[in-house]
C-alpha positions in Angstrom: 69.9 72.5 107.9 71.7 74.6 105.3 69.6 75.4 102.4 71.3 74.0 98.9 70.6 74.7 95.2 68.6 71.6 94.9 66.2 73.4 97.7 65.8 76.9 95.4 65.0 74.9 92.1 62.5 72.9 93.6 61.0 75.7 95.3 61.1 77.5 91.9 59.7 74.5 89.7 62.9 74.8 87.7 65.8 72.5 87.2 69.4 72.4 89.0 71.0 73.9 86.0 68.1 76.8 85.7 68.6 77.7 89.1 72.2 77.8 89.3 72.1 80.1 86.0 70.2 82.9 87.7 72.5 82.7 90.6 75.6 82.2 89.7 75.3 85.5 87.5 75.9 83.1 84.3 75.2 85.3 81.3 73.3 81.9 80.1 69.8 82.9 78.5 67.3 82.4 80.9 63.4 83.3 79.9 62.1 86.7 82.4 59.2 84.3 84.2 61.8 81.3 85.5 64.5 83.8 86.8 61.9 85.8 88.8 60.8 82.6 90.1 64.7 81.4 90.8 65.2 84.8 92.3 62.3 84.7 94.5 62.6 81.1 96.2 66.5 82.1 97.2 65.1 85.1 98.9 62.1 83.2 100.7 64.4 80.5 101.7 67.7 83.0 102.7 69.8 80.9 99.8 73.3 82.3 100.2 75.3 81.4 97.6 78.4 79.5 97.5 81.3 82.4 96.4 83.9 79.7 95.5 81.4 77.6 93.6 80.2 80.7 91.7 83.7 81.9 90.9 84.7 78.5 89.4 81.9 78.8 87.0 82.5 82.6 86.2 86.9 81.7 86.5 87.0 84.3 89.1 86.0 84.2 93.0 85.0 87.7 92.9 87.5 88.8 95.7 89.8 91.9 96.0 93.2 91.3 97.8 94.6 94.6 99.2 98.0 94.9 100.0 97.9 98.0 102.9 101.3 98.5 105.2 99.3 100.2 107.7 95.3 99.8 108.1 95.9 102.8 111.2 97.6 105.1 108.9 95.4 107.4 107.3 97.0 106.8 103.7 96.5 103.8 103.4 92.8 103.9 105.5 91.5 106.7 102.5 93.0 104.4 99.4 90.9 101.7 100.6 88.2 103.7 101.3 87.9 104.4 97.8 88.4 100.3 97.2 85.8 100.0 99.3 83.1 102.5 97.5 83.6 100.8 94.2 83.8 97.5 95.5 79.8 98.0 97.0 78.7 98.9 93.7 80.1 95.7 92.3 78.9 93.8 95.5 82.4 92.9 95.6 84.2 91.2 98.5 87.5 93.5 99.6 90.6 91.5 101.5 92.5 93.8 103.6 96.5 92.3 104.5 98.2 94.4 106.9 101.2 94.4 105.8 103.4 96.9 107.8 105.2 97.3 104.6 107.8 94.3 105.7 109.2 92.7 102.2 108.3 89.4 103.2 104.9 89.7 104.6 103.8 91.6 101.6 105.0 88.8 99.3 103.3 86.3 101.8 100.4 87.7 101.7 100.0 88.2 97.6 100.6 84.0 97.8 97.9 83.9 100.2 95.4 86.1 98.4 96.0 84.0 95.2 95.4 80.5 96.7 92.3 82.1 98.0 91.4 82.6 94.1 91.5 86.6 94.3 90.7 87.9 90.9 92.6 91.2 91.8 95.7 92.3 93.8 95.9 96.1 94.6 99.4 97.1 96.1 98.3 100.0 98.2 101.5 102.2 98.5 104.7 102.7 96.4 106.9 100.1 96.1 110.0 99.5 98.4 113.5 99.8 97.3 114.8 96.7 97.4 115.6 94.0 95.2 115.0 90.9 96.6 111.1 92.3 97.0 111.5 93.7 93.1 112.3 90.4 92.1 109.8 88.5 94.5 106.8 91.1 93.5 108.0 90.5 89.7 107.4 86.3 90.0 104.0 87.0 91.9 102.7 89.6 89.7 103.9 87.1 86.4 102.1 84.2 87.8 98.6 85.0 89.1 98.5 87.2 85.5 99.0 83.9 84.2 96.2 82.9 85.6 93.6 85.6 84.9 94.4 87.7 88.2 94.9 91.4 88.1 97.9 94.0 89.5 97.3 97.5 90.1 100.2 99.4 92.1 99.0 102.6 93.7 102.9 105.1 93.8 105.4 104.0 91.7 105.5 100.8 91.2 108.6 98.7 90.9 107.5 96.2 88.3 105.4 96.5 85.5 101.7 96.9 86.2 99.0 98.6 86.1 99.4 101.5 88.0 97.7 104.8 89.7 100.3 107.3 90.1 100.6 110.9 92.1 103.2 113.3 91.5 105.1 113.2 94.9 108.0 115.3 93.5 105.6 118.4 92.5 104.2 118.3 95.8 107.4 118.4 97.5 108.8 121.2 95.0 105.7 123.1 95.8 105.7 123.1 99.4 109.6 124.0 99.4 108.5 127.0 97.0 106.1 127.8 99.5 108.5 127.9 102.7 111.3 129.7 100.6 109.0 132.3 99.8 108.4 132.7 103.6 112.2 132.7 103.9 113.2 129.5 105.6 116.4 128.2 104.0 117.0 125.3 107.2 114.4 122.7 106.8 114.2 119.9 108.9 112.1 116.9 107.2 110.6 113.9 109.8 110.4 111.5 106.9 109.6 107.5 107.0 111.6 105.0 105.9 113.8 105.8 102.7 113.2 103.1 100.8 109.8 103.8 100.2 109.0 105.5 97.0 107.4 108.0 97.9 108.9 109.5 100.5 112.2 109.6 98.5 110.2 111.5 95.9 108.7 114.3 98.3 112.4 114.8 99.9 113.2 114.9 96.7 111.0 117.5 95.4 111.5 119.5 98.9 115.5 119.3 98.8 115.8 120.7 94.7 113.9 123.6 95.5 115.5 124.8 98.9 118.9 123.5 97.7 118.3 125.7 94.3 117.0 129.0 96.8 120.7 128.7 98.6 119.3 126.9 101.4 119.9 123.1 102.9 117.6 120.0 103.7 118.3 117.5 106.9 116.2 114.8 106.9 115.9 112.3 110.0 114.0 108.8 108.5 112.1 106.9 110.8 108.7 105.1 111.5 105.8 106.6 110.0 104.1 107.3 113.2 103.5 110.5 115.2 105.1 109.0 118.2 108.6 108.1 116.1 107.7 111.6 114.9 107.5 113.2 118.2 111.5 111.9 118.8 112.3 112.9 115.5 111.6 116.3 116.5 113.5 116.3 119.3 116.9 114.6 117.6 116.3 117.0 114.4 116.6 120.1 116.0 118.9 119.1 119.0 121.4 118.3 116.0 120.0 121.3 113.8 119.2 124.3 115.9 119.1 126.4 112.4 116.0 124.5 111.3 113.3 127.4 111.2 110.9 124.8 109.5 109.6 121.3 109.4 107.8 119.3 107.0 106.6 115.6 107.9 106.4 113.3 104.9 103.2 112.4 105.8 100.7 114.7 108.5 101.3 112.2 111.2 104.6 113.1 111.3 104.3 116.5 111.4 101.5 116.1 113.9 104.0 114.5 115.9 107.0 117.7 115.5 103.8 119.6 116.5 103.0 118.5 119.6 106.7 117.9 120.5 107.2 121.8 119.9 104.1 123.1 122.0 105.3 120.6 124.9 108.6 122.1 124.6 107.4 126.0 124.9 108.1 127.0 121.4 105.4 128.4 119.2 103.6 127.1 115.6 104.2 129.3 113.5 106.0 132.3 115.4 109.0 129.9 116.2 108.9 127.2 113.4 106.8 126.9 110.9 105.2 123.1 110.4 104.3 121.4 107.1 103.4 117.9 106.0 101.8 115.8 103.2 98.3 113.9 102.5 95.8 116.7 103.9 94.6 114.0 106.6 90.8 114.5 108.0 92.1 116.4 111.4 94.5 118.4 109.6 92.3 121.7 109.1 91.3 120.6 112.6 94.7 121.3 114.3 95.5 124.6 116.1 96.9 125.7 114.3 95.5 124.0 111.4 98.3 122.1 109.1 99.9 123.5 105.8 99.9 120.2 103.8 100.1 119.0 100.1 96.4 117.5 99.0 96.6 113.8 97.6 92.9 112.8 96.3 93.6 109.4 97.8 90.2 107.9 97.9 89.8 109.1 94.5 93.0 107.1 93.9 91.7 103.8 95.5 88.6 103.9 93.4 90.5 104.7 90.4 92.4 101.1 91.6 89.7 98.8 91.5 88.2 100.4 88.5 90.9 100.2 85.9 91.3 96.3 87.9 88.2 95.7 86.8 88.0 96.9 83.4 89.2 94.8 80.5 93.3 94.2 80.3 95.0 96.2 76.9 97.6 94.0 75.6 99.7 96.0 74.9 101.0 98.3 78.0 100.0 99.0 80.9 97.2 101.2 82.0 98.4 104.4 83.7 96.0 107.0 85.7 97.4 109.8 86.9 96.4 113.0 90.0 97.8 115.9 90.7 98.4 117.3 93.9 97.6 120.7 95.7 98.9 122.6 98.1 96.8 123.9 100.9 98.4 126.8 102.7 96.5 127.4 106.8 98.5 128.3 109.3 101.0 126.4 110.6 103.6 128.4 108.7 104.4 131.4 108.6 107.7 134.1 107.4 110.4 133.2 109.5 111.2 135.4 112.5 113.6 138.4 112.5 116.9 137.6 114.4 
């Protein structure tokens, strides 16, 4: 038989009330002796709370809803690796919704995680260009505000929330100042779909600078995936022989134009020179190991849940920004005499 509150409070000599004080996390006085007592009959009978219960009396269930297009993609697995960290300090529940960044689905889901009584909602990628999912993230974010909830966006949001924000462009402007300086003016870019945010940001950054240097940018869009990637190389530089370099807007991808370019006989660096973006775990593993632009994402899906968590301003929204950095191995190199 399950063991109730009634159970704990007479185990305690205490009343209902007293007992549900200690353990709801009520900030209702309660003398030293009768919480130790409280505390100490729910751990000799294994009292579990009940979370919905708890969250009615405190107006908040406790519960982090993550909104993450792709668990298996190491972006989005780091940002909520960093929910996660903060989230055990608190002794907070996290809600992962795979959401494979489909407009729909996302929207879905927020619904979902608000009947569910969420007290925060972290959008874990930047937001789509679209707007039909503009509008639809715009009424979500409006109502379960009304009700208490938190937003944070993590990229560039497309409504108005709280946000954690990395400069994409500067990335992309500094890893095209990198490759000019090696003297590749054809770059090839394996990039994911284009109306993400940030993706259109990084080719963004990447096609100003070589475009400014002389030089010219073909991009091929596709899934985010090294296998999409590992085609993409193929139909990039079947249609662009010229392409002496190529960047992946995220290291999957230029995992992918990697291995497609060993299988294929030609040589990383001495042939083309291979770049990409995030500075995944495996990437200084590689041979050889991957040029790349640093995001801090863990330290980004911390910063999340924190500024979540912290008390609302009323009047804007709270804004935390990282840099990026470039980490130079050597995957690229100066481009080959003709």
């Amino acid at each position: 038989m399950a063991v109730n509150l009634r159970d704990v409070a007479k185990r305690a000599g205490v009343s209902v009330p007293t007992a549900s004080r200690v353990l709801s996390g009520s900030d209702y006085p309660v003398l030293p002796e009768l919480r130790r007592r409280v505390e100490a009959a729910a751990q000799e009978l294994d009292y579990v709370p009940n979370a919905q219960a708890q969250g009615l009396l405190r107006g908040s269930a406790g519960t982090i809803g993550v909104l993450a297009g792709d668990v298996g993609d190491p972006y989005f697995s780091e940002i909520v690796n960093g929910i996660h960290a903060v989230a055990t300090e608190r002794q907070l529940l996290v809600t992962i919704c795979h959401t494979e960044r489909d407009p729909e689905r996302e929207l879905a889901y927020f619904r979902m995680l608000q009947s569910h009584r969420a007290s925060v909602v972290i959008v874990a990628g930047s937001g789509l260009q679209d707007e039909r999912y503009r509008e639809g993230m715009a009424a979500r974010a409006r109502s379960f505000r009304a009700n208490g909830g938190r937003v944070v966006a993590i990229g560039t949001p497309v409504i108005d929330v709280d946000r954690v924000l990395v400069d994409n462009e500067a990335g992309g402007r500094a890893l095209a100042e990198h490759l000019v300086g090696l003297g590749h003016r054809t770059v090839g870019v394996l990039a994911g779909p284009a109306n993400v945010g940030s993706t259109a940001e990084r080719v963004g950054g990447l096609r100003a600078v070589v475009e400014a240097a002389g030089g010219r940018v073909r991009v091929r869009h596709g899934a985010p995936t090294r296998d999409d990637a590992y085609t993409g190389a193929r139909e990039l530089l079947a249609a662009h022989p010229d392409v002496t370099a190529v960047v992946g807007s995220a290291d999957q991808l230029a995992i992918g134009a990697m291995a497609y370019l060993h299988d294929h006989g030609r040589a990383v660096p001495g042939d083309v020179s291979v770049a990409g973006f995030n500075d995944i775990a495996v990437a200084a593993d590689l041979r050889p190991p991957l040029t790349t632009v640093r995001l801090p994402l863990r330290e980004m899906g911390g910063a999340a849940l924190e500024v979540a968590l912290a008390p609302a301003p009323e009047d804007a929204p709270v804004v935390r920004s990282f840099g990026v950095e470039l980490v130079v191995r050597g995957s690229t190199a100066p481009v080959r005499p003709e």
